[in-house]
N, C-alpha and C positions, 0 to 999 in steps of 0.2 A: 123127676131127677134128670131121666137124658137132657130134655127139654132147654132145662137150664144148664147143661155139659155144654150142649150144642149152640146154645145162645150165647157161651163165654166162650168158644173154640170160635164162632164167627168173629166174635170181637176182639179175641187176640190176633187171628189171621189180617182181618180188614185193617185194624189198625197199623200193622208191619206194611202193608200194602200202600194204604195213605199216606204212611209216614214216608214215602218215596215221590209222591208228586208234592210234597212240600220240601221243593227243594234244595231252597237256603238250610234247613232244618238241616235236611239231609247231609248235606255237601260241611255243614257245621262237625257232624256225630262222625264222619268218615275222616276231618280234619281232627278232631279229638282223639278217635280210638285209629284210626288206620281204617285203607280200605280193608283187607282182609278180616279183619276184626270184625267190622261192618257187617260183610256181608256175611262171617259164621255167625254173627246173631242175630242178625235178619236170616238167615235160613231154617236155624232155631226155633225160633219166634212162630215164623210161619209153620213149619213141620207140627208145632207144638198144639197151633190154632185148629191147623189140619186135621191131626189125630182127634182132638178133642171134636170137633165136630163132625166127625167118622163116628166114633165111639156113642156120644150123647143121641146121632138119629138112629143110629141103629139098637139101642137102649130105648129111647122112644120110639122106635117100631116095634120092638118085642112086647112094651110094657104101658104105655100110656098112650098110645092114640087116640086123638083128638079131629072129628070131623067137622069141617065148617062146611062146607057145602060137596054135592054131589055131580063132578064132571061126567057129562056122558058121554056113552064110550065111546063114540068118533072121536073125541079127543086124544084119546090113547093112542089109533091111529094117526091122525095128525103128530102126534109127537116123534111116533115113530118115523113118519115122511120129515120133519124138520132137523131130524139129527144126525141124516147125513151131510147136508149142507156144511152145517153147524163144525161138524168133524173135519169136513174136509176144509173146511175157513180157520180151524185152528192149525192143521197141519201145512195150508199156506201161508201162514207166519211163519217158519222155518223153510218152506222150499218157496223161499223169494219170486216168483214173477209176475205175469199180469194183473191177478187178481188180489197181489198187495198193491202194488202200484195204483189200481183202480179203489179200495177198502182203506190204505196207508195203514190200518190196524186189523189184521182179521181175525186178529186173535180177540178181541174185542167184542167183535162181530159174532165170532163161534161163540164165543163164552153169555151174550145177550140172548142169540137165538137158544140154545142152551135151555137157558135160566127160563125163560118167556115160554117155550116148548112146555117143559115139565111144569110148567106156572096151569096150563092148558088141562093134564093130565091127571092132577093131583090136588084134589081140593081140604085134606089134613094143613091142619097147623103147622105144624112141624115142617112140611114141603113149601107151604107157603113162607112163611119165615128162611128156612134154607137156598131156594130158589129168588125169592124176592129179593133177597141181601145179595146174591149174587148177581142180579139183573142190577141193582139198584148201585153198587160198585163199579160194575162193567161202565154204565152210562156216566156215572163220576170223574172214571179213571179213563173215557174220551173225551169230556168236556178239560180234564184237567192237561191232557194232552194239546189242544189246540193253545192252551193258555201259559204254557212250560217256553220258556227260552233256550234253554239248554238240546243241544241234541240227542242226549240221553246217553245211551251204549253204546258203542264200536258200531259205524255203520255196517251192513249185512249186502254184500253185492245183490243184484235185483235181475234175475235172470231174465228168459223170454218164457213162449209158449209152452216149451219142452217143461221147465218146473212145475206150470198148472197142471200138464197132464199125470208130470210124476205125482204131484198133490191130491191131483182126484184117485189116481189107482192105489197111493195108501191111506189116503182118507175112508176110499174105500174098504178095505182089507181093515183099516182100526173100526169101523165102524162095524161089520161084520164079527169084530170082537171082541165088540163094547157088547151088543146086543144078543150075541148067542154063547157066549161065554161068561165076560166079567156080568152085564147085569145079572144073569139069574142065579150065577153062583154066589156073587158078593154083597148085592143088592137083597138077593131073595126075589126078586120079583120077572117070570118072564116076560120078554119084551112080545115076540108073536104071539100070540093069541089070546093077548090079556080083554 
């Protein structure tokens, strides 16, 4: 039952997501309803897929797991060296500088290495599936990027060096909090010494 929670919360999520690099479509539903309109039901939408695929793997962790194969356990470490990067490539998509300028997407970037890390770490269904959709979007939603005409959102000023360094010391500090905090409290699962 998670299984399929969580296969219908990817699908409603991915689909709110794609329905945005199709952007005639787009640009149609926000001339229709309004932008505001828009985007509260693209936020919705997303929130909705979100929960739903929070709720179905963590129901499919308690209740149904399923192994296809057996990573070993360098892999876990490895995951654990790839997600600081990973972190700190999403948090330099908000603090603008060198290393968007050099990635144009890094939030992209965080979100593949991410997805491809835990792909490493976790060889259940259910991670496979969760992870893989997430790797397999990431890669979608840069090819769909190169191919967009539009310039998308309010451009974002593009700082210098000063933002990377701000980027890695809360990349830092979020990733310290992902791993000794949210995962093992929310997740269930410790990150050191698994």
């Amino acid at each position: 039952m998670g299984l399929l929670v969580m296969v219908l919360g990817l699908a409603l999520f991915f689909a709110a997501h794609i329905f945005t690099t199709r952007r005639e479509a787009r640009a149609q539903a926000i001339a229709r309803l309004g932008e505001g309109t828009y985007k509260i039901l693209y936020a919705l939408v997303s929130f909705a897929g979100l929960a739903l695929i929070i709720w179905g793997f963590a129901h499919y962790r308690s209740s149904g797991w399923i192994d296809v194969w057996y990573p070993p356990k360098a892999m876990k470490h490895i995951t654990v060296a790839l997600m600081l990067p990973a972190v700190i490539l999403v948090v330099a998509s908000y603090l603008r500088g060198r290393i968007y300028a050099t990635l144009k997407h890094p939030m992209l970037a965080g979100i593949k290495l991410w997805a491809a890390a835990h792909l490493l770490a976790n060889g259940d269904l259910g991670s496979i599936i969760l992870f893989g959709s997430f790797l397999a979007w990431a890669v979608y939603d840069r090819i769909s990027l190169k191919r967009r005409t539009d310039a998308g959102g309010p451009p974002i000023p593009v700082g210098g060096v000063a933002n990377d360094l701000i980027a890695v010391a809360v990349g830092l500090v979020a990733y310290l909090a992902l791993a000794f905090a949210f995962h093992p409290v929310v997740i269930g699962v410790p990150v050191i010494g698994v």
